[in-house]
N, CA, C and O atoms as a CHARMM CRD file, in Angstrom:
* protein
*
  328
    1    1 UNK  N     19.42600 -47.21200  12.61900 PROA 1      0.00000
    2    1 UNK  CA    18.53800 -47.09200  13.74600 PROA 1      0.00000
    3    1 UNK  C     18.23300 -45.65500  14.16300 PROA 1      0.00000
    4    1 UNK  O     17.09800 -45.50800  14.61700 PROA 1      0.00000
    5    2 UNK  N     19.03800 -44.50600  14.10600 PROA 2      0.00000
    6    2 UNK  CA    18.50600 -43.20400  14.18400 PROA 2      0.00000
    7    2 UNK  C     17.65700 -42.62500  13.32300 PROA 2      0.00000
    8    2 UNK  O     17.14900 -41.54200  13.61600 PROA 2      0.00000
    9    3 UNK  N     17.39000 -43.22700  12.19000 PROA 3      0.00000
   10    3 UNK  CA    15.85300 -42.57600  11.70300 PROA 3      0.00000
   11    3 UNK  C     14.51700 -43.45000  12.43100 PROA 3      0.00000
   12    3 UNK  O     13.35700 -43.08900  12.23500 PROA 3      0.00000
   13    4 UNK  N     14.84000 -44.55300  13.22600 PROA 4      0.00000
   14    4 UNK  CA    13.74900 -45.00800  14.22300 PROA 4      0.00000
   15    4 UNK  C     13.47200 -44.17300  15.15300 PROA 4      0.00000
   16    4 UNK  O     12.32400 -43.80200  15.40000 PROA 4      0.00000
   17    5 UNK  N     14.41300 -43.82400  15.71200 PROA 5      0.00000
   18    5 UNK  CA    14.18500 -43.24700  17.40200 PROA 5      0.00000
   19    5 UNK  C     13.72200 -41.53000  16.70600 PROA 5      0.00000
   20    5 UNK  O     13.02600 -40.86400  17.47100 PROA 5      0.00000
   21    6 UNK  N     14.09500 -40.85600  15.31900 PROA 6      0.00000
   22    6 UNK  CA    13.45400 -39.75000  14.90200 PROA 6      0.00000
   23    6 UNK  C     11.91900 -39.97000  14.64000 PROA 6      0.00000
   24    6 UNK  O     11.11900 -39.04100  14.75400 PROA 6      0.00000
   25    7 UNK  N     11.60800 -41.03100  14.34300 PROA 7      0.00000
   26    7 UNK  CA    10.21500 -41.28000  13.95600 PROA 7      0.00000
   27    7 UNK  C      9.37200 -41.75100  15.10800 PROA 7      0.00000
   28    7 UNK  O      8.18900 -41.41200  15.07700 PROA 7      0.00000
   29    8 UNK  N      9.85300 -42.58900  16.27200 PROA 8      0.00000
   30    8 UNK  CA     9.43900 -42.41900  17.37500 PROA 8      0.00000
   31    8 UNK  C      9.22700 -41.01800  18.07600 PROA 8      0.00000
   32    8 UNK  O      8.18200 -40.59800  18.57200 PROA 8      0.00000
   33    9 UNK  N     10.18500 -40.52800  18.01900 PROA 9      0.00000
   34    9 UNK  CA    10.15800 -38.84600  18.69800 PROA 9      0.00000
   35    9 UNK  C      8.54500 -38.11500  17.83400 PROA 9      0.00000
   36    9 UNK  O      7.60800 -37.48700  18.32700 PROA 9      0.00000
   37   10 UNK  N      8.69000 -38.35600  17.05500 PROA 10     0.00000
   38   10 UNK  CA     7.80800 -37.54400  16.09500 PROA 10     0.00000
   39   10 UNK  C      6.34900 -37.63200  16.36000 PROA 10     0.00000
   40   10 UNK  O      5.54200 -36.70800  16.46800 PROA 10     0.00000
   41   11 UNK  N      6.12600 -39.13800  16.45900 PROA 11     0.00000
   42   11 UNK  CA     4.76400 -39.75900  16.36200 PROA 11     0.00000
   43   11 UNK  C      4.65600 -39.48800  18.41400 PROA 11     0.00000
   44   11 UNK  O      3.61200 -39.57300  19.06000 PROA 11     0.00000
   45   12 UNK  N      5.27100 -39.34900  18.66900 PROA 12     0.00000
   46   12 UNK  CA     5.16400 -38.65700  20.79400 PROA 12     0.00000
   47   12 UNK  C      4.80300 -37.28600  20.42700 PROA 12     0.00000
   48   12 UNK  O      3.61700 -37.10200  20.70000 PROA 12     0.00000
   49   13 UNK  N      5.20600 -36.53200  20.05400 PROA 13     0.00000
   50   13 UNK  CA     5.43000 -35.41000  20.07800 PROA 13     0.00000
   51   13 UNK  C      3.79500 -34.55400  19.00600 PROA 13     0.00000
   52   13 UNK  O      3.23500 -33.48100  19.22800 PROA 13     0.00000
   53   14 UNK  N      3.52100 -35.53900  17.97500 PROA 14     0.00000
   54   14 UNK  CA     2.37400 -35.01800  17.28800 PROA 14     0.00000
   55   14 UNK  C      1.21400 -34.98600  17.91000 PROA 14     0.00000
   56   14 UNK  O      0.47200 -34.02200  17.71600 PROA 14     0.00000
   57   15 UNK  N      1.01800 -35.52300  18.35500 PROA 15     0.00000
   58   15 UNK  CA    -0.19500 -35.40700  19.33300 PROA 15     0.00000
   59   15 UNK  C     -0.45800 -34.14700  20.55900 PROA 15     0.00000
   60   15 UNK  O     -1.46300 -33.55300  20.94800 PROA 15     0.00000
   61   16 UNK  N      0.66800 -34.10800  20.83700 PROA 16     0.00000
   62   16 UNK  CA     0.86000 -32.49500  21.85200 PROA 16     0.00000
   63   16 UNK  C      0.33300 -31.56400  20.80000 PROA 16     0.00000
   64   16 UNK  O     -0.86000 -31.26300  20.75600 PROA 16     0.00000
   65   17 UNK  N      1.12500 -31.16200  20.04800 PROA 17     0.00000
   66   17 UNK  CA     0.97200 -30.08000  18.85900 PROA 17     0.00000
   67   17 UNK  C     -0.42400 -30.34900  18.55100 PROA 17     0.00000
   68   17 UNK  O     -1.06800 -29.32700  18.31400 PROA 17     0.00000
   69   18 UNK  N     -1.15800 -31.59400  18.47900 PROA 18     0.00000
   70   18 UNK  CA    -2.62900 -31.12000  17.94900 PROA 18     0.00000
   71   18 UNK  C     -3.81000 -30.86500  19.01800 PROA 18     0.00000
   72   18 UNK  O     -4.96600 -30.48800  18.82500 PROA 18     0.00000
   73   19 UNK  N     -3.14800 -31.19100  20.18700 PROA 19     0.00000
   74   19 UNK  CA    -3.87800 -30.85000  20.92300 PROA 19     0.00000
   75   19 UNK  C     -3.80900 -29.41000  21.55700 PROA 19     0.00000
   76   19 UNK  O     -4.58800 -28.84400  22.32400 PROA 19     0.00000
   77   20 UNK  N     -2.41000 -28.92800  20.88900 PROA 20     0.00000
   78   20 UNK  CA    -2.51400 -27.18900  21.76600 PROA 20     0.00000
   79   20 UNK  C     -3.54300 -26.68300  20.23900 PROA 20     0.00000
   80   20 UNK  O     -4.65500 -26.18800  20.42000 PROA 20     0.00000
   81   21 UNK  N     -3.19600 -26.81400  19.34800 PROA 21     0.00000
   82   21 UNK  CA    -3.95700 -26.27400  18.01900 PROA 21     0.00000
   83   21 UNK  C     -5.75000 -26.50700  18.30200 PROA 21     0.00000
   84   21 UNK  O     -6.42200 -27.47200  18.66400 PROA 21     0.00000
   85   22 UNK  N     -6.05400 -25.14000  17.93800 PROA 22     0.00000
   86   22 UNK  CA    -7.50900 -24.55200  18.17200 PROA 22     0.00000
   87   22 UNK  C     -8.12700 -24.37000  16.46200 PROA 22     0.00000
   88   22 UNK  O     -7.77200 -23.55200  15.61400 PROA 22     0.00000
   89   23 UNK  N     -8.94000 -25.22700  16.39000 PROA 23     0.00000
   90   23 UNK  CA    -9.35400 -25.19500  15.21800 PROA 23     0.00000
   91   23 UNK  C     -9.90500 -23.82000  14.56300 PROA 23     0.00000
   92   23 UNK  O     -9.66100 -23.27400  13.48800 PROA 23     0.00000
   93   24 UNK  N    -10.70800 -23.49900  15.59700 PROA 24     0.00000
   94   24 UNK  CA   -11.93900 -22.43900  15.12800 PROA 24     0.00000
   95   24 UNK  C    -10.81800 -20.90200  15.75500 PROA 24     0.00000
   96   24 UNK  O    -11.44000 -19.85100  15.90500 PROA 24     0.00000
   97   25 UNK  N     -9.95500 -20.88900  15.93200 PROA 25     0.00000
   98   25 UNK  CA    -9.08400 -19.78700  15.89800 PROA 25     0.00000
   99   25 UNK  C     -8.31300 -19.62600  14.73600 PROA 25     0.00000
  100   25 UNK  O     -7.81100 -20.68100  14.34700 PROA 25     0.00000
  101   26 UNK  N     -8.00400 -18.39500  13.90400 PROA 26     0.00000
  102   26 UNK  CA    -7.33300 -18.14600  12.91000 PROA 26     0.00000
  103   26 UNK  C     -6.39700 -16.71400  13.16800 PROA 26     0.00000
  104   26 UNK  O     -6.74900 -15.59800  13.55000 PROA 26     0.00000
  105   27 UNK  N     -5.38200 -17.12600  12.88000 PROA 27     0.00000
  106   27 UNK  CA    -4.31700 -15.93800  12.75600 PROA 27     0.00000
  107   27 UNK  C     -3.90500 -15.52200  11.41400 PROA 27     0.00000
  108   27 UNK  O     -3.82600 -16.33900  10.49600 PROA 27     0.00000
  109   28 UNK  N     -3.66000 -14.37400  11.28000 PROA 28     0.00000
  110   28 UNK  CA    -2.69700 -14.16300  10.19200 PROA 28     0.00000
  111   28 UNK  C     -0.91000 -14.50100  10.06000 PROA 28     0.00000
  112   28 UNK  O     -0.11800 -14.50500   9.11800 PROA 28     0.00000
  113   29 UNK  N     -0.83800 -14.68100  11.06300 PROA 29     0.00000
  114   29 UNK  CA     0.37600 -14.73800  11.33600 PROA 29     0.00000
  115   29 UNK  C      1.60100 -14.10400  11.42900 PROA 29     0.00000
  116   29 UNK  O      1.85000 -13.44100  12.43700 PROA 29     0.00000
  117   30 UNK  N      2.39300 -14.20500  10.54400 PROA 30     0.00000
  118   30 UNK  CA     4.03200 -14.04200  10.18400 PROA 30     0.00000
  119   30 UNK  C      3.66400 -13.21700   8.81600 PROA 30     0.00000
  120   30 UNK  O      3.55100 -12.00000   8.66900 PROA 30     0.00000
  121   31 UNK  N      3.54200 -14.07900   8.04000 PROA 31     0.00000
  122   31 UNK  CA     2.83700 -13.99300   6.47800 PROA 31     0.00000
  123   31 UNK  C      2.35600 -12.52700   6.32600 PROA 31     0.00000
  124   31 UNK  O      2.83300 -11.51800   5.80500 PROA 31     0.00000
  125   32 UNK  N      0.94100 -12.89500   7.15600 PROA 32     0.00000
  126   32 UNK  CA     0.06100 -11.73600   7.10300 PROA 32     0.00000
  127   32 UNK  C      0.93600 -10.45700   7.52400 PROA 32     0.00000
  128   32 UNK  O      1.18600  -9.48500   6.81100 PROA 32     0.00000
  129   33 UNK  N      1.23400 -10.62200   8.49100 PROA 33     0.00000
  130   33 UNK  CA     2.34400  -8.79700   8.93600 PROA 33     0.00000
  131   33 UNK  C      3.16700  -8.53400   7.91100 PROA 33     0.00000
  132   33 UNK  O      3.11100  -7.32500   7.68700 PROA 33     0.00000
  133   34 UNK  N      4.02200  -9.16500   7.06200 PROA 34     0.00000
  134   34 UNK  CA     4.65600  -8.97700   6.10100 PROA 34     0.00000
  135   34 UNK  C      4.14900  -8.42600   4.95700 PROA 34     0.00000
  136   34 UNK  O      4.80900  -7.63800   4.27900 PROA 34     0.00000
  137   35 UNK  N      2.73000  -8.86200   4.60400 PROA 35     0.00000
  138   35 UNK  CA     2.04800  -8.86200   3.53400 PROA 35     0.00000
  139   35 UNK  C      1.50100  -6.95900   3.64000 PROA 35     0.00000
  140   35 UNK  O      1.55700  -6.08800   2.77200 PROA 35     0.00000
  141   36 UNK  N      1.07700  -6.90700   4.86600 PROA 36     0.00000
  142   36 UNK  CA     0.44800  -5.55700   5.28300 PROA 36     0.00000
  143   36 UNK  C      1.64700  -4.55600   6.13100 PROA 36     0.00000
  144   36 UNK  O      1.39100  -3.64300   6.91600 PROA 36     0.00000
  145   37 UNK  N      2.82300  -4.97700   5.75900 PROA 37     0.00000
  146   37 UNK  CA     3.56600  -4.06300   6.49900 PROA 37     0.00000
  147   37 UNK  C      4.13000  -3.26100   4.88100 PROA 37     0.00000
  148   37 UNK  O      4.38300  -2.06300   4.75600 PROA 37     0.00000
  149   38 UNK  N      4.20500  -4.15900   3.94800 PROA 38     0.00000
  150   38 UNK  CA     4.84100  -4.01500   2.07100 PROA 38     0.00000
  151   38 UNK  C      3.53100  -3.52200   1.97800 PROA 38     0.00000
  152   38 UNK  O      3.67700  -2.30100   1.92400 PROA 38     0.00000
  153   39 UNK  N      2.23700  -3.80200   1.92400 PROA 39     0.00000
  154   39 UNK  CA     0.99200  -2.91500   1.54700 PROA 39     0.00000
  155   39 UNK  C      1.56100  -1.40700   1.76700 PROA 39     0.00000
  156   39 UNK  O      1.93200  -0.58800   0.92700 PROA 39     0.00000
  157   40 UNK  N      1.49400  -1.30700   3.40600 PROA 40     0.00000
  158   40 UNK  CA     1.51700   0.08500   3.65000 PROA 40     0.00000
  159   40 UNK  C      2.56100   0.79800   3.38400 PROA 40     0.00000
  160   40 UNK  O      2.33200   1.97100   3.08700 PROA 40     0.00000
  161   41 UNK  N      3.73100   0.42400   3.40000 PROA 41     0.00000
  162   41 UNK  CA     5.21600   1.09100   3.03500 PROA 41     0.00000
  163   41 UNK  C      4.70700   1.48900   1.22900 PROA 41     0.00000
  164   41 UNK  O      5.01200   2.58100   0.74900 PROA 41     0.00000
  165   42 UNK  N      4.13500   0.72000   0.63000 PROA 42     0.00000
  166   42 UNK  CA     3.75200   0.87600  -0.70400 PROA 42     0.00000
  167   42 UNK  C      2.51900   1.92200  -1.20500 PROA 42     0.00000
  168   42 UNK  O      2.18500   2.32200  -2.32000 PROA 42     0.00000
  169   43 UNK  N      2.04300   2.15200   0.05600 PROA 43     0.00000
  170   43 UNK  CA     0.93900   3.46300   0.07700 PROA 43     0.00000
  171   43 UNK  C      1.11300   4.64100   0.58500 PROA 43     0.00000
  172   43 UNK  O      0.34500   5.59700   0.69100 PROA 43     0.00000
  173   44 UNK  N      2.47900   4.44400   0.97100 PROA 44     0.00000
  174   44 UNK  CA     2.85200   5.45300   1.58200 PROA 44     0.00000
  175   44 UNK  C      4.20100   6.21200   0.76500 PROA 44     0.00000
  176   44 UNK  O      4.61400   7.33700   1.04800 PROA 44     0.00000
  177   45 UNK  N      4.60400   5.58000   0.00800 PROA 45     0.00000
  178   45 UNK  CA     5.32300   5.80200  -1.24100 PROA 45     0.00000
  179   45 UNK  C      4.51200   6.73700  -2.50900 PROA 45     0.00000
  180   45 UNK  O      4.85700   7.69300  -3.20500 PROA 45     0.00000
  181   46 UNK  N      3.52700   6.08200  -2.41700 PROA 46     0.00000
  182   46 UNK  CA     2.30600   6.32400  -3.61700 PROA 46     0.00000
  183   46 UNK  C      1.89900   7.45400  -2.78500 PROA 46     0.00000
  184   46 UNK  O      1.58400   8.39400  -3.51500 PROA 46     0.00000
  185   47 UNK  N      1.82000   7.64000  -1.95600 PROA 47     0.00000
  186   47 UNK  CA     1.04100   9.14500  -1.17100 PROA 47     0.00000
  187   47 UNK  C      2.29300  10.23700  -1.62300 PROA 47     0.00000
  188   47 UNK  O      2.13400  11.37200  -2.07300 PROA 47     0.00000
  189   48 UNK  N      3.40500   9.62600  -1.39300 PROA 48     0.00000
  190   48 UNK  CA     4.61100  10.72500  -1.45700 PROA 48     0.00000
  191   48 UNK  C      5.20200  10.98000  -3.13200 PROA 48     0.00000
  192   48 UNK  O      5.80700  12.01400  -3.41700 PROA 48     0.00000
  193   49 UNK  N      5.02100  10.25300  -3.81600 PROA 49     0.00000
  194   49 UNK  CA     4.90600  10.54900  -5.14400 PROA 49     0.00000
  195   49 UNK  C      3.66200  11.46500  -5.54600 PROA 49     0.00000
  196   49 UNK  O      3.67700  12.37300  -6.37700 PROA 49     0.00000
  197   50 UNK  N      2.83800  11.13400  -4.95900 PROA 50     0.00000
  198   50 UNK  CA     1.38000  12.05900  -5.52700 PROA 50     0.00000
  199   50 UNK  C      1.49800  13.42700  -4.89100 PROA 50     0.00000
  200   50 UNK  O      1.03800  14.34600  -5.56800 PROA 50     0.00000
  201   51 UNK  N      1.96200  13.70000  -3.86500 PROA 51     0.00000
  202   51 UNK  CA     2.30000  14.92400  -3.09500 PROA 51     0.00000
  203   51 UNK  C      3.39400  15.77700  -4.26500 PROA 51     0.00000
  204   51 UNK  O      3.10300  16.77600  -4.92300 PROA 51     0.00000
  205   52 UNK  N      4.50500  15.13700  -4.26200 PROA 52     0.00000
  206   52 UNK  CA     5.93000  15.57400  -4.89400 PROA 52     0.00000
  207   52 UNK  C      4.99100  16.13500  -6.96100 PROA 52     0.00000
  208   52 UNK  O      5.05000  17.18200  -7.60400 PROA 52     0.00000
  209   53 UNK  N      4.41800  15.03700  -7.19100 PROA 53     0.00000
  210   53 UNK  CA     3.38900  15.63300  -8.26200 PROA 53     0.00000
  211   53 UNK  C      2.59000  16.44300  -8.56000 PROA 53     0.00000
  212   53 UNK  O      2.56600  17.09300  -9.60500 PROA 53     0.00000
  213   54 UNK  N      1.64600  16.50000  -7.42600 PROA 54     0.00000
  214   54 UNK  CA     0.72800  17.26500  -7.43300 PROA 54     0.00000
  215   54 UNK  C      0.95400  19.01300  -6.86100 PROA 54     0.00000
  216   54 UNK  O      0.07100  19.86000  -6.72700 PROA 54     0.00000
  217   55 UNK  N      2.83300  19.19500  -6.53600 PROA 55     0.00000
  218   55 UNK  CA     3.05700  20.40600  -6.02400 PROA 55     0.00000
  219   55 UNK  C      3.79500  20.84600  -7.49700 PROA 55     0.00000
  220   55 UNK  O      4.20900  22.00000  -7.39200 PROA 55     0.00000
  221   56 UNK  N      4.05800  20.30800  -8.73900 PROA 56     0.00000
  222   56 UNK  CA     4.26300  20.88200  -9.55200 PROA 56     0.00000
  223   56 UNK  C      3.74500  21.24100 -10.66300 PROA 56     0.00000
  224   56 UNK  O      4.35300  21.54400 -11.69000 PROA 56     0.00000
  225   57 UNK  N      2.11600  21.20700 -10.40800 PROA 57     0.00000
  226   57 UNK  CA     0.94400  21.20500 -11.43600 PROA 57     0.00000
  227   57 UNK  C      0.54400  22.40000 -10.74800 PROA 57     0.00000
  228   57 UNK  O      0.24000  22.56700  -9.56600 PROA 57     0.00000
  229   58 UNK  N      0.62600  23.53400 -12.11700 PROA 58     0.00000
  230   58 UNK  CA     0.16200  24.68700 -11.54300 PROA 58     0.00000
  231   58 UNK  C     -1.11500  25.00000 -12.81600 PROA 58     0.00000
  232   58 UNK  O     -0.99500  25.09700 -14.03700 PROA 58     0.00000
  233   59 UNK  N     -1.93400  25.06700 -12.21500 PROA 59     0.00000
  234   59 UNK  CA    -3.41200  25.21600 -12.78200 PROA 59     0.00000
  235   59 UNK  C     -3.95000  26.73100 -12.53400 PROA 59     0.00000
  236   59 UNK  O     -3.95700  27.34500 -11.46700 PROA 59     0.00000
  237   60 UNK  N     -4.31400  27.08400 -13.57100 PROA 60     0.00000
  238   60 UNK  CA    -4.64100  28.37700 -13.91300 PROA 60     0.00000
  239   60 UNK  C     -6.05900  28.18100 -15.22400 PROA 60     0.00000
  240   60 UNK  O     -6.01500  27.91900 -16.42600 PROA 60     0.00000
  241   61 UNK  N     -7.28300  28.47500 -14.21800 PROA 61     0.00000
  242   61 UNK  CA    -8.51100  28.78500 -14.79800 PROA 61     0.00000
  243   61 UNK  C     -8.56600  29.69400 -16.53700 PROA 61     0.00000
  244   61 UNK  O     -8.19900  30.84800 -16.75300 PROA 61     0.00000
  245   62 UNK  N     -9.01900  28.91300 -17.32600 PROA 62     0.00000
  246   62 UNK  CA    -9.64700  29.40300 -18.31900 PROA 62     0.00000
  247   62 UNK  C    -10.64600  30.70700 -18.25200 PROA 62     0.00000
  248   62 UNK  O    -11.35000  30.99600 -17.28500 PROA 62     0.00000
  249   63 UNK  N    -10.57900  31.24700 -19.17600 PROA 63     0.00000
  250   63 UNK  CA   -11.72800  32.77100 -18.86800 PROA 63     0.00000
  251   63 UNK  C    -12.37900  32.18300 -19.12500 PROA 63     0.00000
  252   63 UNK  O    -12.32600  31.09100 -19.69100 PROA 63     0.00000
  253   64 UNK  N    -13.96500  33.36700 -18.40200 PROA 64     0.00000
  254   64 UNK  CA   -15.04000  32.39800 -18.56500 PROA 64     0.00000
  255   64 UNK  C    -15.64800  32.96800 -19.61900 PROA 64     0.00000
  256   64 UNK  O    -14.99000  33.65800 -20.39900 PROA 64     0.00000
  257   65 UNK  N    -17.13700  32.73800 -19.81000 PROA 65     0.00000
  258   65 UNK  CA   -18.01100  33.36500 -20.91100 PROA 65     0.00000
  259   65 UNK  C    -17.53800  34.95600 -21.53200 PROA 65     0.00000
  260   65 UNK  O    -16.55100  35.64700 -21.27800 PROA 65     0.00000
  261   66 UNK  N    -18.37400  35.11400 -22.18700 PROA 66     0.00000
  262   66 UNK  CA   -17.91900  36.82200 -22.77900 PROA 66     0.00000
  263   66 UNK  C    -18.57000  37.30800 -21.43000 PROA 66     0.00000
  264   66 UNK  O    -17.72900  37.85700 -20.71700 PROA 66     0.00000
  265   67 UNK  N    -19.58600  37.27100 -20.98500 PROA 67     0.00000
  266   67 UNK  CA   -20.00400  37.68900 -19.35200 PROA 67     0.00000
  267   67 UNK  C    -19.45200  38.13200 -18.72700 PROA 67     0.00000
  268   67 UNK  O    -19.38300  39.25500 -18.22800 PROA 67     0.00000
  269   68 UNK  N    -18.72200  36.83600 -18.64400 PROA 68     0.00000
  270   68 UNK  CA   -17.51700  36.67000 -17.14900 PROA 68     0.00000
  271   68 UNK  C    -16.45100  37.89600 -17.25400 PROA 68     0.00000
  272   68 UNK  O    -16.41600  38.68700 -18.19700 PROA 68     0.00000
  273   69 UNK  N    -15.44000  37.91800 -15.93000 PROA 69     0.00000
  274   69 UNK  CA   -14.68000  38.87800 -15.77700 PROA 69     0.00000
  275   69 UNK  C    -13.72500  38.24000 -16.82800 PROA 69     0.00000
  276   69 UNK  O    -13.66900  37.13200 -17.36100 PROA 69     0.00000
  277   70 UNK  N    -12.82300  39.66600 -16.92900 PROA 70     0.00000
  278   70 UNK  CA   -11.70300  39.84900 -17.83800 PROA 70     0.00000
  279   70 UNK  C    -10.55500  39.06600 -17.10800 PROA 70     0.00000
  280   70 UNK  O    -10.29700  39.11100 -15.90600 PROA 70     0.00000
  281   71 UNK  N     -9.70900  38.09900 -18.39900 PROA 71     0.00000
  282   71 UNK  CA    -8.60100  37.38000 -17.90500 PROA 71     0.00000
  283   71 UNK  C     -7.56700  38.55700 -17.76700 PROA 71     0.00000
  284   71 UNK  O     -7.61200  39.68000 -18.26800 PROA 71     0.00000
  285   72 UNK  N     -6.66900  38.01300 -16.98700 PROA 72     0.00000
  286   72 UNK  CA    -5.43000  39.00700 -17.15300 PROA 72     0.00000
  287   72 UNK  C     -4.33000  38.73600 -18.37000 PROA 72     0.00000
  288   72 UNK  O     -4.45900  37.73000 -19.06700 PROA 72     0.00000
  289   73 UNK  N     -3.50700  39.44700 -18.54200 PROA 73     0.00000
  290   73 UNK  CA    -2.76000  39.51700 -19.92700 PROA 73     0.00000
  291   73 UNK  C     -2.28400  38.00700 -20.02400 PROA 73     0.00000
  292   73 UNK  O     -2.42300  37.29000 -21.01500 PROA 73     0.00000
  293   74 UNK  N     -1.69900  37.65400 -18.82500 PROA 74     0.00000
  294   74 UNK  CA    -1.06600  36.18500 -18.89000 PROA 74     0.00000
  295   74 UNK  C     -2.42500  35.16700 -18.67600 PROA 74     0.00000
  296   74 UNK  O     -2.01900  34.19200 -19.30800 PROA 74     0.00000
  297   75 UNK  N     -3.33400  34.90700 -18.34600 PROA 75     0.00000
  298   75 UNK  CA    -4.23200  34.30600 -18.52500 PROA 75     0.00000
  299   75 UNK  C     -4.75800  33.45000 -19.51200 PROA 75     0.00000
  300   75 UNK  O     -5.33900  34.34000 -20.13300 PROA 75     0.00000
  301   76 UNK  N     -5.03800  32.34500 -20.20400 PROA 76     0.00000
  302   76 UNK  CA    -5.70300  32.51800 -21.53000 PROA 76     0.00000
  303   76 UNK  C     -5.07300  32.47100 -22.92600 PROA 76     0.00000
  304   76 UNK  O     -5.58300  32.01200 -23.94800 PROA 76     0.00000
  305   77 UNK  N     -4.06100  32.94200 -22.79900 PROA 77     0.00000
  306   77 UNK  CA    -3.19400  33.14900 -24.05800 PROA 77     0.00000
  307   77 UNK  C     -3.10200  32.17300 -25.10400 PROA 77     0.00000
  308   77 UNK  O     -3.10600  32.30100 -26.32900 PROA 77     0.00000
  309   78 UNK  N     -2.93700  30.23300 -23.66500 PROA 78     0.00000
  310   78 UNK  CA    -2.59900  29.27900 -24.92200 PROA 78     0.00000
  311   78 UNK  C     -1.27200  29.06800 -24.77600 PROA 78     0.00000
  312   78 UNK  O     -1.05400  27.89500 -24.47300 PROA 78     0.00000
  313   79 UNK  N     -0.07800  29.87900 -24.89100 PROA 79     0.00000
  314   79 UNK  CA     1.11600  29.74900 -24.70900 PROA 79     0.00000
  315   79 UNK  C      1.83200  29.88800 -23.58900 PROA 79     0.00000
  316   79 UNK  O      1.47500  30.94500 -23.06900 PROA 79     0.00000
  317   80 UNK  N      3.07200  29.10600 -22.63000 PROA 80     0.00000
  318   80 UNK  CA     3.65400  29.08600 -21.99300 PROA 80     0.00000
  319   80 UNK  C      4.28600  30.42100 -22.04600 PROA 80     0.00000
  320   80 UNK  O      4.61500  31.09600 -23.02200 PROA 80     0.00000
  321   81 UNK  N      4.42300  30.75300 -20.21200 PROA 81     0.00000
  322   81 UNK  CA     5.47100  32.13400 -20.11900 PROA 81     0.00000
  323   81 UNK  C      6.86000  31.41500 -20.76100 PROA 81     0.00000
  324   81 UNK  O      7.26500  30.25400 -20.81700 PROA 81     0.00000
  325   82 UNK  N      7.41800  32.83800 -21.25700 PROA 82     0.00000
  326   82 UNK  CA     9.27900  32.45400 -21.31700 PROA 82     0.00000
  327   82 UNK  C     10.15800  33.06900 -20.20200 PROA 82     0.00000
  328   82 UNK  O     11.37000  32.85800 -20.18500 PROA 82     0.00000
């Protein structure tokens, strides 16, 4: 007899719940904050890897035409300093 009086409770009680529920309203919820809280922690990782990367790329211009100004000795060479 106590799965009666659970199924009574249930079938009282469903009708409240559909009547507070708003059809044409949508939330993201629970879900959604989770989903966009791991987005951003994950772009913000990717920002700090690209930072930590992009400070150990040291770029140094090619000479230009025969025109152009003179490279300096280390300039140009092709080969890494030692």
């Amino acid at each position: 007899m106590p799965d009666m009086s659970a199924h009574l409770a249930l079938t009282q009680l469903v009708p409240f719940a559909a009547e507070e529920l708003d059809k044409n309203k949508v939330t993201p919820g629970v879900l959604g904050f989770v989903v966009f809280a791991v987005m951003a922690v994950a772009v913000w990782l990717l920002m700090k890897s690209m930072n930590r990367h992009m400070g150990k790329v040291s770029f140094e211009e090619a000479p230009g035409p025969a025109g152009g100004p003179a490279a300096s000795p280390q300039q140009g060479t092709g080969t890494p300093e030692k």
